[in-house]
Residue frames as qw, qx, qy, qz and C-alpha x, y, z in Angstrom:
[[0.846, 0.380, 0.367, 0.072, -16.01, 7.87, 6.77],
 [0.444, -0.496, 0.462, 0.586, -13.06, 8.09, 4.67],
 [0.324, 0.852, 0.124, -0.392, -13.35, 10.36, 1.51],
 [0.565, 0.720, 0.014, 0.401, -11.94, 10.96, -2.21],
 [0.197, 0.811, -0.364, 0.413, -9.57, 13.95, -0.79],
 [0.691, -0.551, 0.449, -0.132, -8.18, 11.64, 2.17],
 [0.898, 0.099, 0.380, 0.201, -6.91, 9.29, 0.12],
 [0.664, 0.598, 0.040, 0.447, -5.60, 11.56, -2.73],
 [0.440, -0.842, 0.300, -0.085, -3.90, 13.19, 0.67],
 [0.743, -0.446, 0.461, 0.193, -2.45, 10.56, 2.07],
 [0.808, 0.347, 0.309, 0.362, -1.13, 9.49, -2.09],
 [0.243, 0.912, -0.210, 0.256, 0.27, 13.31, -2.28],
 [0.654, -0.629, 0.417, -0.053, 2.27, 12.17, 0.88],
 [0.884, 0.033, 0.392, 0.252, 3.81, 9.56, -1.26],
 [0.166, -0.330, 0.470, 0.802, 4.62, 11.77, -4.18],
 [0.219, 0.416, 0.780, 0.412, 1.31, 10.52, -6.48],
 [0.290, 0.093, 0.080, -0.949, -0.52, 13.58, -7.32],
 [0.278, 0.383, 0.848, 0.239, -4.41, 12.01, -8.30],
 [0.208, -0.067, -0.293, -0.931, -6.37, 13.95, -11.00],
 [0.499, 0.218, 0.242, -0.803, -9.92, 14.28, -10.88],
 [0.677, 0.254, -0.495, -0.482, -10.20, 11.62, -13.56],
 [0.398, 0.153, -0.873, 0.237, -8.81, 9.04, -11.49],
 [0.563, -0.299, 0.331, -0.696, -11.79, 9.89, -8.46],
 [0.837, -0.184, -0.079, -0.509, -13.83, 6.74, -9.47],
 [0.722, 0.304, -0.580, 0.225, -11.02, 4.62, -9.47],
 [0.068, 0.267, -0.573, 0.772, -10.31, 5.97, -5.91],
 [0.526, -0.176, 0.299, -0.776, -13.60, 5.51, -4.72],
 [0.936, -0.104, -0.244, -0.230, -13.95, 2.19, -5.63],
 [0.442, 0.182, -0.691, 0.543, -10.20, 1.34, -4.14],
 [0.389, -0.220, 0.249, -0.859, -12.49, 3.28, -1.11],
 [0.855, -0.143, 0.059, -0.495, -15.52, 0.63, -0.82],
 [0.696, 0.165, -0.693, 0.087, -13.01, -2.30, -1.16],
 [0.295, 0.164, -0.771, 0.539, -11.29, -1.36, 1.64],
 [0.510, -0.341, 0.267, -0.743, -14.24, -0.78, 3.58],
 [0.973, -0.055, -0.179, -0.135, -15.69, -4.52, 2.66],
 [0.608, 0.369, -0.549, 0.439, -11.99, -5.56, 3.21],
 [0.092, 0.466, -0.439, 0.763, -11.96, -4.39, 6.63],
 [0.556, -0.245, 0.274, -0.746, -15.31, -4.41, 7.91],
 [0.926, -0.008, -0.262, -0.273, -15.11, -8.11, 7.18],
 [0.535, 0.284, -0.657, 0.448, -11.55, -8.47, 9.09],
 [0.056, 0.169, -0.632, 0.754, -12.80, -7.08, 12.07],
 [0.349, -0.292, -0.880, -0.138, -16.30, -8.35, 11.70],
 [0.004, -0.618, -0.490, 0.614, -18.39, -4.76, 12.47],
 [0.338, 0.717, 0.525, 0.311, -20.53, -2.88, 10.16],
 [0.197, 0.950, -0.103, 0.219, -18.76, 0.27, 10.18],
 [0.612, 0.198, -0.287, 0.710, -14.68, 1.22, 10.80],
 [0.506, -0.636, -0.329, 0.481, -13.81, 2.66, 14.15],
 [0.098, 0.935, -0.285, 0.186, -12.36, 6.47, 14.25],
 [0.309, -0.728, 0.526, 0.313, -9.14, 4.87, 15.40],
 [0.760, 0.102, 0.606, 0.211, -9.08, 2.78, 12.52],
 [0.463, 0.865, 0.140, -0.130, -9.63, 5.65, 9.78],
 [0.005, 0.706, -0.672, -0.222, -5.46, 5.97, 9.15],
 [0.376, -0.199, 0.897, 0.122, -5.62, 2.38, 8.30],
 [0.577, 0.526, 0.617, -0.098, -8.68, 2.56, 6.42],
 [0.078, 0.922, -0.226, -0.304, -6.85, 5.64, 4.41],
 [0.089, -0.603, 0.705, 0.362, -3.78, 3.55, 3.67],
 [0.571, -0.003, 0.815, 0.093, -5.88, 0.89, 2.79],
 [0.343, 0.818, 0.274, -0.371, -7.58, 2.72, 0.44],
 [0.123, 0.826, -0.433, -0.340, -4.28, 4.18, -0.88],
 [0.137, -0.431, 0.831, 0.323, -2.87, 0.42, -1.76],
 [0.597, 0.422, 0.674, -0.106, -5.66, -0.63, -3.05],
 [0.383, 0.883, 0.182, -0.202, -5.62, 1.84, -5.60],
 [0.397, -0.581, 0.678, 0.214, -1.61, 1.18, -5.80],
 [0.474, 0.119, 0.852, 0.190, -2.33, -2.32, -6.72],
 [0.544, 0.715, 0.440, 0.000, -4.93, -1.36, -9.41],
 [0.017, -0.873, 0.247, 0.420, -2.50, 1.77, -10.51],
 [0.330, -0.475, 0.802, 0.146, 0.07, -1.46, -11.05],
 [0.608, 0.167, 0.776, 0.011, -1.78, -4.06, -11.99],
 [0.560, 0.753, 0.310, -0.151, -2.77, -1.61, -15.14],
 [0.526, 0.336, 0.079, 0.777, 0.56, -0.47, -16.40],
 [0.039, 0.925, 0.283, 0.250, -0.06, 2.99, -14.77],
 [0.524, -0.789, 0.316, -0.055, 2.80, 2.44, -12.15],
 [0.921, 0.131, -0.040, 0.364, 5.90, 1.90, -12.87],
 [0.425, -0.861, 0.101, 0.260, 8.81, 3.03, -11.48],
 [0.722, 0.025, 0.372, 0.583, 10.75, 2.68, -14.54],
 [0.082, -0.667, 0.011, 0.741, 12.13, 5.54, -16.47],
 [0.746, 0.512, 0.342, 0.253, 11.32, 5.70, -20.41],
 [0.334, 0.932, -0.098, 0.100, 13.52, 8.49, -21.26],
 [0.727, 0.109, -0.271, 0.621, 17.69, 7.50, -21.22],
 [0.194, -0.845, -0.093, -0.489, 17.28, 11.01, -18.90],
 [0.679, -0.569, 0.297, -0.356, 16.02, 9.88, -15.92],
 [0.971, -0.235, -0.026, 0.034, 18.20, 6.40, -16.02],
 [0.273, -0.739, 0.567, 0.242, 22.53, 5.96, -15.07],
 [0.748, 0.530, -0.376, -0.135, 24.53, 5.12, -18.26],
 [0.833, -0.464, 0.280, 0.112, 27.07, 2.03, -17.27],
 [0.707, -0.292, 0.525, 0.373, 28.41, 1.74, -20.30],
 [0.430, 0.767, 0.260, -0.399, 29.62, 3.25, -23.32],
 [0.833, 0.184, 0.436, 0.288, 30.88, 2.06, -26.48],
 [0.217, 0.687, -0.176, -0.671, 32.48, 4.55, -29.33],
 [0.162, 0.141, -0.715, -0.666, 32.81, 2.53, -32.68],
 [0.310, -0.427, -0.758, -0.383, 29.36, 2.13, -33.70],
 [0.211, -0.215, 0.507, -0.807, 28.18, 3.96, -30.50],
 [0.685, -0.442, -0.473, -0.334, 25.77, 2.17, -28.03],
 [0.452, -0.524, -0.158, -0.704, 24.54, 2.85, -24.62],
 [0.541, -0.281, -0.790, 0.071, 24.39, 0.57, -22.08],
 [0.405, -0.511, 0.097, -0.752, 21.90, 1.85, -18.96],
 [0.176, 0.139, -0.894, 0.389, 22.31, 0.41, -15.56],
 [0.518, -0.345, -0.686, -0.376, 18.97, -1.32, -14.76],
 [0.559, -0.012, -0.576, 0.596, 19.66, -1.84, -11.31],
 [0.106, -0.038, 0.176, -0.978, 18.05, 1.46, -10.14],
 [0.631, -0.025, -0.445, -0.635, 14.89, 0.99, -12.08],
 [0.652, -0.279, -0.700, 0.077, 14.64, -2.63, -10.02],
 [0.309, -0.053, -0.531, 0.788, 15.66, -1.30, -7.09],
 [0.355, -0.059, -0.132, -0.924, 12.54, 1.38, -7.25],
 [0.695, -0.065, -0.517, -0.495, 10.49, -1.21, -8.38],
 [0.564, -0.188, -0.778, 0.205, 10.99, -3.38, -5.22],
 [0.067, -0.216, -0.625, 0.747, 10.51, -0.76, -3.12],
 [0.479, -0.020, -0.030, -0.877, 7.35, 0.57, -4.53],
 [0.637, -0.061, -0.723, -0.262, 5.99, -3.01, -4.84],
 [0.637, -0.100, -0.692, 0.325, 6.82, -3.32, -1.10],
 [0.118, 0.001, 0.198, -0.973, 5.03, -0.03, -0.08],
 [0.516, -0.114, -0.212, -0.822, 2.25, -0.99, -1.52],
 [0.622, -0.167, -0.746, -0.172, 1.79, -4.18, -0.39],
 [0.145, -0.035, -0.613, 0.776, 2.24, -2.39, 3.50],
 [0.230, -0.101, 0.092, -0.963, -0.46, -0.14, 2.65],
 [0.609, -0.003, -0.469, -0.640, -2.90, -2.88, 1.29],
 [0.805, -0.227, -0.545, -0.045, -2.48, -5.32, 3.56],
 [0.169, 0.683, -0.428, 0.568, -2.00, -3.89, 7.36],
 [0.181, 0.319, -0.841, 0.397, -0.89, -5.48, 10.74],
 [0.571, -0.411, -0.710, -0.033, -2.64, -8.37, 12.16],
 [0.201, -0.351, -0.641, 0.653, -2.26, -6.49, 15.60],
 [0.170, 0.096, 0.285, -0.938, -4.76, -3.99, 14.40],
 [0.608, -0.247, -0.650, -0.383, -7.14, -6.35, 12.75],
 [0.545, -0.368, -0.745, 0.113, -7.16, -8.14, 16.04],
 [0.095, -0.130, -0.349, 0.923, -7.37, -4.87, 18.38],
 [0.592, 0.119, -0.020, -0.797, -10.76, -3.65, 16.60],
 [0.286, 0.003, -0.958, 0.007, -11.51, -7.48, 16.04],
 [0.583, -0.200, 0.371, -0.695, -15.33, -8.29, 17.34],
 [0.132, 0.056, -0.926, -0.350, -15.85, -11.72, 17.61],
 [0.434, -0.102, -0.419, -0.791, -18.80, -13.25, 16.34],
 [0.529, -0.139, 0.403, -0.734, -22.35, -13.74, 18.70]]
Protein backbone atom coordinates (compact mmCIF):
# COMPACT_ATOMS: atom_id res chain seq x y z
CA UNK A 1 0.00 0.00 0.00
CA UNK A 2 1.27 3.26 -0.94
CA UNK A 3 2.18 5.68 1.99
CA UNK A 4 2.53 9.55 3.04
CA UNK A 5 6.56 9.27 2.57
CA UNK A 6 6.18 7.59 -1.03
CA UNK A 7 4.48 10.17 -2.37
CA UNK A 8 6.33 13.11 -0.66
CA UNK A 9 9.39 10.89 -2.35
CA UNK A 10 8.40 10.61 -5.50
CA UNK A 11 7.25 14.94 -5.18
CA UNK A 12 11.04 15.51 -3.79
CA UNK A 13 11.97 13.86 -7.21
CA UNK A 14 10.20 16.68 -8.84
CA UNK A 15 11.71 19.43 -6.80
CA UNK A 16 8.35 19.87 -4.28
CA UNK A 17 9.61 19.45 -0.87
CA UNK A 18 5.99 18.48 1.27
CA UNK A 19 5.84 19.68 4.93
CA UNK A 20 4.20 17.79 7.48
CA UNK A 21 1.26 20.17 7.27
CA UNK A 22 0.45 19.27 3.90
CA UNK A 23 0.24 15.11 5.08
CA UNK A 24 -3.65 15.20 5.04
CA UNK A 25 -3.83 16.77 1.89
CA UNK A 26 -1.49 13.95 0.63
CA UNK A 27 -3.36 11.31 2.06
CA UNK A 28 -6.44 12.18 0.74
CA UNK A 29 -4.73 12.83 -2.95
CA UNK A 30 -3.68 8.92 -1.60
CA UNK A 31 -7.39 7.36 -1.25
CA UNK A 32 -8.46 9.13 -4.52
CA UNK A 33 -6.09 7.50 -6.36
CA UNK A 34 -6.76 4.31 -4.89
CA UNK A 35 -10.78 4.68 -5.71
CA UNK A 36 -9.47 6.12 -9.07
CA UNK A 37 -7.69 3.09 -9.91
CA UNK A 38 -9.21 0.32 -8.23
CA UNK A 39 -12.25 1.33 -10.22
CA UNK A 40 -10.15 1.48 -13.68
CA UNK A 41 -8.99 -1.82 -13.33
CA UNK A 42 -12.00 -3.14 -11.55
CA UNK A 43 -10.07 -5.13 -8.37
CA UNK A 44 -10.27 -4.34 -4.79
CA UNK A 45 -6.78 -3.72 -4.13
CA UNK A 46 -3.65 -2.30 -6.61
CA UNK A 47 -1.21 -4.87 -7.83
CA UNK A 48 2.66 -4.53 -6.60
CA UNK A 49 3.41 -3.80 -10.23
CA UNK A 50 1.07 -1.12 -10.23
CA UNK A 51 2.41 0.75 -6.95
CA UNK A 52 4.78 3.35 -9.30
CA UNK A 53 1.61 4.28 -10.93
CA UNK A 54 -0.37 4.36 -7.93
CA UNK A 55 2.62 6.78 -6.46
CA UNK A 56 2.43 9.10 -9.44
CA UNK A 57 -1.06 9.02 -9.20
CA UNK A 58 -1.08 10.06 -5.93
CA UNK A 59 1.57 12.74 -6.72
CA UNK A 60 -0.90 14.49 -9.50
CA UNK A 61 -3.58 14.30 -7.66
CA UNK A 62 -2.18 16.33 -5.11
CA UNK A 63 -0.58 18.55 -8.12
CA UNK A 64 -4.01 19.26 -9.29
CA UNK A 65 -5.30 20.21 -5.78
CA UNK A 66 -1.73 22.12 -5.09
CA UNK A 67 -3.06 24.13 -8.49
CA UNK A 68 -6.38 24.22 -8.36
CA UNK A 69 -5.71 26.26 -4.86
CA UNK A 70 -3.29 28.91 -5.87
CA UNK A 71 -0.45 26.93 -4.13
CA UNK A 72 1.30 26.13 -7.55
CA UNK A 73 2.37 28.34 -9.64
CA UNK A 74 5.20 28.50 -11.55
CA UNK A 75 5.23 32.14 -11.72
CA UNK A 76 7.82 34.27 -10.11
CA UNK A 77 6.56 37.25 -7.72
CA UNK A 78 9.79 38.87 -7.19
CA UNK A 79 11.27 40.99 -10.60
CA UNK A 80 14.43 38.51 -9.29
CA UNK A 81 13.56 35.40 -10.42
CA UNK A 82 11.91 36.84 -13.90
CA UNK A 83 14.15 38.20 -17.51
CA UNK A 84 13.79 42.02 -17.94
CA UNK A 85 12.92 42.67 -21.92
CA UNK A 86 12.69 45.98 -21.66
CA UNK A 87 13.83 49.07 -20.24
CA UNK A 88 12.80 52.52 -20.40
CA UNK A 89 14.98 55.59 -18.76
CA UNK A 90 12.73 58.80 -18.69
CA UNK A 91 10.29 58.00 -16.14
CA UNK A 92 11.89 54.50 -15.68
CA UNK A 93 9.74 51.31 -16.20
CA UNK A 94 10.44 47.69 -16.48
CA UNK A 95 9.13 45.60 -18.84
CA UNK A 96 9.57 41.57 -17.78
CA UNK A 97 9.45 38.94 -20.42
CA UNK A 98 6.44 36.73 -19.53
CA UNK A 99 7.23 34.13 -21.83
CA UNK A 100 9.29 32.06 -19.32
CA UNK A 101 6.72 32.20 -16.60
CA UNK A 102 4.17 30.58 -19.48
CA UNK A 103 6.51 28.46 -20.68
CA UNK A 104 6.93 26.84 -16.92
CA UNK A 105 3.45 26.98 -16.56
CA UNK A 106 2.74 24.67 -19.58
CA UNK A 107 5.09 22.41 -18.64
CA UNK A 108 4.11 21.96 -15.09
CA UNK A 109 0.42 21.83 -16.14
CA UNK A 110 1.52 19.03 -18.54
CA UNK A 111 3.44 17.01 -15.85
CA UNK A 112 0.81 16.94 -13.89
CA UNK A 113 -1.73 15.99 -15.97
CA UNK A 114 0.89 12.72 -16.94
CA UNK A 115 1.02 11.92 -13.42
CA UNK A 116 -2.83 12.09 -12.78
CA UNK A 117 -4.02 10.54 -15.51
CA UNK A 118 -1.69 7.38 -16.67
CA UNK A 119 -1.55 5.13 -19.85
CA UNK A 120 -4.48 3.27 -21.00
CA UNK A 121 -1.93 0.34 -21.67
CA UNK A 122 -1.57 -0.07 -17.97
CA UNK A 123 -5.17 0.35 -17.03
CA UNK A 124 -5.81 -2.36 -19.52
CA UNK A 125 -2.73 -4.74 -18.49
CA UNK A 126 -4.03 -4.98 -14.70
CA UNK A 127 -7.65 -4.58 -16.20
CA UNK A 128 -10.07 -7.54 -14.67
CA UNK A 129 -13.04 -7.76 -16.46
CA UNK A 130 -16.18 -8.02 -14.81
CA UNK A 131 -17.94 -11.78 -13.74
Amino acid sequence: MVVFEDVAARLAMLGLTVTEEQRRAVEYAINLAFERLTAAINRPEIPQTMQSTFVDVAAGIFLQNQRGGNMLTAENDDAAGKAIKHITEGDVSVEYDTAVASENTTYINSLIERLANPPISVIIRHRRLAR
